[in-house]
C-alpha positions in Angstrom: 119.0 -9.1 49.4 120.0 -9.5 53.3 123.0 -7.7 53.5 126.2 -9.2 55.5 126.2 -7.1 58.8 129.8 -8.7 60.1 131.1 -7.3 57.0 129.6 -3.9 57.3 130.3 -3.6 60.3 134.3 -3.9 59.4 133.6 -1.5 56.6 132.9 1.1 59.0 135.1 0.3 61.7 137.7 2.9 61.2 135.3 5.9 60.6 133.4 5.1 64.1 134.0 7.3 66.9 135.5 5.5 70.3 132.5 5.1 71.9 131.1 3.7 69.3 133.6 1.2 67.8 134.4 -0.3 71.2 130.7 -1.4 70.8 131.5 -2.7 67.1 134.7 -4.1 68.3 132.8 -6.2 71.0 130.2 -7.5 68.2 132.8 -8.9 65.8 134.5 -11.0 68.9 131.1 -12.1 70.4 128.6 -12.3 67.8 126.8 -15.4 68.8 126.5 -13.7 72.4 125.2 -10.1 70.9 122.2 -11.9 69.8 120.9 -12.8 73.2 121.9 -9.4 74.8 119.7 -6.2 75.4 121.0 -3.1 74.8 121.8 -1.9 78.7 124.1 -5.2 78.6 125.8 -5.1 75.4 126.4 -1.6 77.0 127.9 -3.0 79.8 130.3 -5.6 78.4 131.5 -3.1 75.8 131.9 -0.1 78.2 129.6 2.2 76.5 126.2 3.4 76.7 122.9 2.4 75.2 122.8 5.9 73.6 125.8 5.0 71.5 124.5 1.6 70.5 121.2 4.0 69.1 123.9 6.2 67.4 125.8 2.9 66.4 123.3 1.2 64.5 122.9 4.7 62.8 126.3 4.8 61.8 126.2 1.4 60.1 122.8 2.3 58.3 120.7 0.2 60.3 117.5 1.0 61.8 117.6 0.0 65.6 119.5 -2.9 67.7 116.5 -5.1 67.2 117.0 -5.5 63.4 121.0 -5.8 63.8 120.5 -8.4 66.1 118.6 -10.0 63.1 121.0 -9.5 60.5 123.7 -10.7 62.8 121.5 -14.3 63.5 120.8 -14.7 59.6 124.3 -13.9 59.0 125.9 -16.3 61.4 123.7 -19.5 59.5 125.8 -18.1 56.1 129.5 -18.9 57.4 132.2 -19.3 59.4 132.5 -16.2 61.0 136.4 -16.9 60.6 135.6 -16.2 57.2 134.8 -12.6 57.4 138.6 -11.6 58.8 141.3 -10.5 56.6 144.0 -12.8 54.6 145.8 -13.6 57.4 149.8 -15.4 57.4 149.3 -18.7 55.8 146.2 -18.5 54.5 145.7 -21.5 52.2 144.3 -20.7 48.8 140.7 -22.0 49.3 140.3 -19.6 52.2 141.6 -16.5 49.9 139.3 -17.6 47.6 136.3 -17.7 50.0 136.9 -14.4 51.8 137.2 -12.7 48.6 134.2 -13.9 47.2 131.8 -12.6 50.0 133.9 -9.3 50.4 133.2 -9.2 46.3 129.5 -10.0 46.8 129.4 -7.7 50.1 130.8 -4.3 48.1 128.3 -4.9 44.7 125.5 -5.3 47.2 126.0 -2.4 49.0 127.1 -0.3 46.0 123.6 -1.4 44.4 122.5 0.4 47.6 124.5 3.6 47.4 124.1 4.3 43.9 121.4 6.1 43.0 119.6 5.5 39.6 118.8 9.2 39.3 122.8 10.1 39.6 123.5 7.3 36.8 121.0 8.7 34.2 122.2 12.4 34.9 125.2 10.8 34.0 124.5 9.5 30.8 122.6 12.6 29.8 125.6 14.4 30.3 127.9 11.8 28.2 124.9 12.3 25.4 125.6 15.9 25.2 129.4 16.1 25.9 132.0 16.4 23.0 134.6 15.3 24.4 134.6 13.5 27.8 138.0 14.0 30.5 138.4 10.7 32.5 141.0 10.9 35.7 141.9 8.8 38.3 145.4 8.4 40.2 146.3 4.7 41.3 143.8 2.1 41.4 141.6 4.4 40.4 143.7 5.1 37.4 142.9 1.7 36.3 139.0 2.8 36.7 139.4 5.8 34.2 141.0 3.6 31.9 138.0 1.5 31.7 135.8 4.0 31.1 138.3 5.2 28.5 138.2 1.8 26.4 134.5 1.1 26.7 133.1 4.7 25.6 136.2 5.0 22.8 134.5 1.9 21.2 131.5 3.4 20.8 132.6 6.1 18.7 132.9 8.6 21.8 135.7 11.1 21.9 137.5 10.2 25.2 140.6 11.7 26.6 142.9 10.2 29.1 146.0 10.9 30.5 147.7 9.6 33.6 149.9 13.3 33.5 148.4 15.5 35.0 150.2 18.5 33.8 149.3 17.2 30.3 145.7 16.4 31.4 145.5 20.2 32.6 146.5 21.6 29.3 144.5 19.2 27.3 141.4 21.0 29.5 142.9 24.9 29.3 143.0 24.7 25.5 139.8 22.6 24.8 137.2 24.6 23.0 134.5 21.5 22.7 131.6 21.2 25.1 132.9 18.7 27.6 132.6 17.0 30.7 134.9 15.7 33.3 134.9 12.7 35.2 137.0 12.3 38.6 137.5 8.9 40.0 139.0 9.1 43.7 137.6 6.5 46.4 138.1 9.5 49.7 137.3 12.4 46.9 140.4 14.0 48.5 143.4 13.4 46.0 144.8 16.8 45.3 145.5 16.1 41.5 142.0 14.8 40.5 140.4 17.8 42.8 142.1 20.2 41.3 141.7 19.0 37.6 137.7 18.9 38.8 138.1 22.6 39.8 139.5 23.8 36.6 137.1 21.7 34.6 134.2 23.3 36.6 136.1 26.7 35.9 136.1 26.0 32.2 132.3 25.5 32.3 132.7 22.0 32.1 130.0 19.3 34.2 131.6 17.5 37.2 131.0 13.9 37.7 132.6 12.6 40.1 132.8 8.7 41.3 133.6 8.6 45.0 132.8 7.3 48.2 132.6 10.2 50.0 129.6 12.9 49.7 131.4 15.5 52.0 135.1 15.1 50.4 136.1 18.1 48.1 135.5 15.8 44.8 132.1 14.8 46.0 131.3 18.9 47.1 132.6 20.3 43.6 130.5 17.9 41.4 127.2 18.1 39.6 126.8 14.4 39.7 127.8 12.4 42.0 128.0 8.1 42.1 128.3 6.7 45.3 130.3 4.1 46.4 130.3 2.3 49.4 133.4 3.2 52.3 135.3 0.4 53.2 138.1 -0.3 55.9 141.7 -0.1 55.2 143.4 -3.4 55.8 147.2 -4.7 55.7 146.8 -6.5 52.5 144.8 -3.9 51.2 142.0 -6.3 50.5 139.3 -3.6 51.0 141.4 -1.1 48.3 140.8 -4.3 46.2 137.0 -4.6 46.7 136.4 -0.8 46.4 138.6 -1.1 42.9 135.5 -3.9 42.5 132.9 -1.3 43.7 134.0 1.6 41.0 134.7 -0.9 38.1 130.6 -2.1 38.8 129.7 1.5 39.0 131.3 2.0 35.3 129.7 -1.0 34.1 126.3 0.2 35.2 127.1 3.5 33.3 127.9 2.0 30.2 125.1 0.0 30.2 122.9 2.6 31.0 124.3 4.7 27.9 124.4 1.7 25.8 120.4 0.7 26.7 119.4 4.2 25.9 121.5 4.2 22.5 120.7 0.6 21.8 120.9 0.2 18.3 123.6 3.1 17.5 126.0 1.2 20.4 125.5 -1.9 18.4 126.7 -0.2 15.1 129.8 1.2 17.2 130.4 -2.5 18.7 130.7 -4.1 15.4 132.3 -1.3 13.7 135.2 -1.2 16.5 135.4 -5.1 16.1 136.0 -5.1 12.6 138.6 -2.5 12.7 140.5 -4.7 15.4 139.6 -7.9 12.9 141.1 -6.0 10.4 144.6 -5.3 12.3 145.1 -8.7 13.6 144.7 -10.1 10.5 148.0 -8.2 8.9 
């Protein structure tokens, strides 16, 4: 699927070194004239050098200026280019809806890109053979673990979760089941979900972390790690939004992973855990 360069490029804006984002800053105002530019002159008008626009299209995981100037002509015949920019003051509705809904589209494609299917099925090995599984996240990302909580609790799984983390570190120092933990932290760098990493890992406990970050602490301390896509802080915190959209997909494809290789036990647990709520509402 052709990926939407304008809204990569944003992604990776604020991770770009100077030389570098002065060139990505220049693309995003003059798209339409990028295209017809070589790389000595889109050198020139963005006050770099044509070794950074090499190191550039590097940065933004594409292969050489040839093929961005490609993706930036297909993605110009998709839409407004107003519509890539963040919710501005005033923004009707039906523009909200709009730039959402290719900033949506934009983070699944790309997580389908940065998530590797060999990290997923580690994963649900690791589920498979877990007694208990430890699910923490802090935030947004506390919303994540909770996800995870609900949707492996109804199959039967023995899940814990705790927004505390004092409680969650003395649910782990007196466990005696075999157990895993997973960390959920978009920059792999909150202290409280690093540390409860490191004194799973202590514990003897397999690390799976869900991040965006390979080099951040989280990322570094785990045995498996699912990859998200980066994405660029905004003042509406639209792209906290989309990466919230990113890790939610990631759990999806882990449950369904799990549920595909335990097909007809996940059933049982389904209509099992439907009955018992059947059975509640009904009183």
């Amino acid at each position: 699927m052709q990926q939407n360069i304008i809204l990569t490029i944003q992604d990776h804006l604020g991770n770009l070194p100077g030389s570098e984002q002065k060139i990505a800053e220049y693309i995003l105002k003059n798209t339409n004239e990028v295209i017809n530019l070589s790389t000595q002159e889109l050198a020139k008008k963005a006050g770099s050098s044509p070794a950074a626009i090499i190191r550039f299209c590097r940065s933004i995981e594409v292969s050489g200026f040839t093929d961005l100037k490609i993706l930036l002509s297909a993605n110009l015949g998709m839409i407004d280019t107003e519509m890539y920019t963040e919710v501005e003051n005033g923004e009707t509705t039906a523009a909200i809806k709009q730039k959402l809904q290719h900033r949506v589209i934009h983070v699944i494609e790309r997580t389908n890109e940065h998530l590797e299917d060999k990290a997923i099925d580690l994963a649900v090995n690791e589920i498979e053979a877990a007694e208990i599984i430890y699910v923490y996240g802090v935030g947004a990302s506390s919303l994540v673990a909770q996800d995870i909580y609900q949707k492996f609790t109804r199959l039967g799984r023995n899940v814990f979760f705790s927004m505390d983390h004092h409680l969650f570190a003395s649910a782990i120092g007196t466990n005696h089941l075999k157990g895993i933990f997973i960390g959920i932290s978009s920059s792999g760098m909150n202290q409280e979900t690093v540390a409860l990493a490191d004194l799973s890992a202590s514990k003897g406990m397999t690390v799976i972390s869900l991040t965006a970050d390979t080099g951040s602490l989280l990322a570094s301390n785990s045995d498996v790690v699912l990859l998200t896509p980066e994405g660029e802080e905004a003042p509406l915190r639209s792209a906290a939004t989309v990466s919230l959209t990113a890790q939610l997909f990631v759990v999806d494809v882990l449950f369904f992973a799990y549920a595909a290789k335990n097909y007809d036990e996940t059933l049982k647990e389904i209509r099992h855990s439907k009955k018992a709520v059947e059975t509640v509402k009904k009183r």
